[in-house]
C-alpha positions as CSV (number, residue, x, y, z in Angstrom):
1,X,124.5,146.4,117.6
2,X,121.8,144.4,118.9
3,X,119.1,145.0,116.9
4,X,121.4,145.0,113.5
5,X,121.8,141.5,114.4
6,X,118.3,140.6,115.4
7,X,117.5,142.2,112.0
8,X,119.7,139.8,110.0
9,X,118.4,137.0,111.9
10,X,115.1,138.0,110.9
11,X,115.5,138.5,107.8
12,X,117.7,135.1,107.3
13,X,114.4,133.7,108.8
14,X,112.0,135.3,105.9
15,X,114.2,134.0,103.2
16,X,114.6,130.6,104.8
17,X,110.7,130.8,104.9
18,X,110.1,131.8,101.5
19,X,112.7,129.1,100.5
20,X,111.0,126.8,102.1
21,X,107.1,127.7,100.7
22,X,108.5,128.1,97.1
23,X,110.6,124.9,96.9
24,X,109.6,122.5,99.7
25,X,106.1,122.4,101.2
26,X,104.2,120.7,99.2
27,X,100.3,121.8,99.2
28,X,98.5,119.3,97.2
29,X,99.2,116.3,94.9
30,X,97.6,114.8,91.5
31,X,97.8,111.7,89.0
32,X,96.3,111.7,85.4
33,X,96.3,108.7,83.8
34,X,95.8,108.5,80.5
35,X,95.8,104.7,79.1
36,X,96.8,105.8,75.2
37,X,99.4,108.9,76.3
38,X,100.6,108.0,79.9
39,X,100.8,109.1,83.6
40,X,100.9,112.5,84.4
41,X,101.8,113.6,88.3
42,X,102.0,116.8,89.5
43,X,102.7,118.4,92.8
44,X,101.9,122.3,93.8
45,X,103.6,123.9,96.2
46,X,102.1,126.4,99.1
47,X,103.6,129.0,96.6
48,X,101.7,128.7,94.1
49,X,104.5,126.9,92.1
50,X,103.7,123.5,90.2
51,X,106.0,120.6,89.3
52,X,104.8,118.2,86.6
53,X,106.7,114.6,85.3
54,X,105.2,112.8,82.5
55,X,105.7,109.2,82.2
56,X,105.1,107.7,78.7
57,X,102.9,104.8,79.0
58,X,105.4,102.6,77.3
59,X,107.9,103.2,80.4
60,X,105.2,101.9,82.9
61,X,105.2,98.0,83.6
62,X,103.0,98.2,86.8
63,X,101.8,99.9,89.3
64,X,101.6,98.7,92.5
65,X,100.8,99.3,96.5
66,X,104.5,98.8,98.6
67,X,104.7,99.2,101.9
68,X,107.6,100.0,104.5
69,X,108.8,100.2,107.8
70,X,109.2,103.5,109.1
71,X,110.1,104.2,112.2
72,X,108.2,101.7,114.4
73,X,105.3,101.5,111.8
74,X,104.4,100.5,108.4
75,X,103.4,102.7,106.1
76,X,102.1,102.8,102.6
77,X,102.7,104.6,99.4
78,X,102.3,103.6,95.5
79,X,104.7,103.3,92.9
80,X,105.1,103.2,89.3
81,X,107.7,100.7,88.1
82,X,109.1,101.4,84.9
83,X,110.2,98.6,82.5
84,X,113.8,98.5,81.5
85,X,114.5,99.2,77.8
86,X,117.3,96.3,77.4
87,X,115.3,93.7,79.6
88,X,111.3,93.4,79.5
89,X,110.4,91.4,82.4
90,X,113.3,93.7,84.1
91,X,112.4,96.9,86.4
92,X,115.0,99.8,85.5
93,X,113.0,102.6,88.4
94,X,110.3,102.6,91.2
95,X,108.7,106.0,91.2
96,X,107.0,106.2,94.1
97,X,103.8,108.9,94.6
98,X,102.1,110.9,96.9
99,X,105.3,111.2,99.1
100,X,103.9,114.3,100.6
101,X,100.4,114.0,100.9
102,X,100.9,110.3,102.4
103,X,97.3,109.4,101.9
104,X,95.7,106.3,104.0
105,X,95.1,102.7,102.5
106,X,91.8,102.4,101.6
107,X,92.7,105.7,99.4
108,X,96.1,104.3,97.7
109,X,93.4,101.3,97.4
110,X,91.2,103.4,95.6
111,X,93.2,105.1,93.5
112,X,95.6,101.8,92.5
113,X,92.3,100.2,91.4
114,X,91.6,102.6,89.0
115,X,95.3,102.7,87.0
116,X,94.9,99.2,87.2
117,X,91.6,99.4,85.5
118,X,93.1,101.7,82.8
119,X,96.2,99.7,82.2
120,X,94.4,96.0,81.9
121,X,92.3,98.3,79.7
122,X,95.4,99.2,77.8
123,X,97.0,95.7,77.3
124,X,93.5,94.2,76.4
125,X,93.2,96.9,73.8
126,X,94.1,95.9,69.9
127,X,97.9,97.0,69.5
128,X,98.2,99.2,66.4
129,X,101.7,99.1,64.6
């Protein structure tokens, strides 16, 4: 009787385990941008498993470094803000990024610097209609 149940409880645990490495754990985080196409992030998990959103660089009106109080600190993460269709100096969604790998400052820095880069590149750029 006793080793029936520690044998479900076991194998409750491997499935909660394997739940857990397919769907949650997140091993590593990525951002393309791409100034003509858009912003590409993806997120693979310890499974093997990848997750990709493609953001249309029409969609993007900014992105920016936001910060917030968690617990008793602040912490950092960027965001893309995407403009609303019916107002354009409106914000319809904040996505933010990296909400797994929760990377330092001076590396949201780094990489914020760089889509900024591309996008001042983009709105500089000759419009074709």
């Amino acid at each position: 009787q006793n080793s029936m149940v520690l044998s479900a409880a076991i194998f409750v645990t491997l499935i909660g385990l394997i739940i857990y490495l397919h769907f949650v754990k997140i091993d590593q985080e990525s951002l393309l941008v791409i100034g003509s196409l858009g912003i590409q992030v993806t997120s693979s998990y310890a499974s093997g498993k990848e997750s990709t959103t493609f953001i249309e660089m029409g969609q993007v009106k900014d992105v920016v470094i936001n910060e917030a109080i968690h617990m008793q600190k602040v912490i950092y993460y960027l965001c893309i803000l995407l403009q609303d269709p019916e107002d354009p100096q409106g914000i319809s969604e904040i996505v933010p990024l990296f909400q797994s790998s929760k990377p330092r400052l001076d590396c949201l820095t780094e990489v914020y610097r760089s889509c900024q880069e591309i996008l001042e590149k983009r709105k500089t750029a000759p419009q074709s209609s």
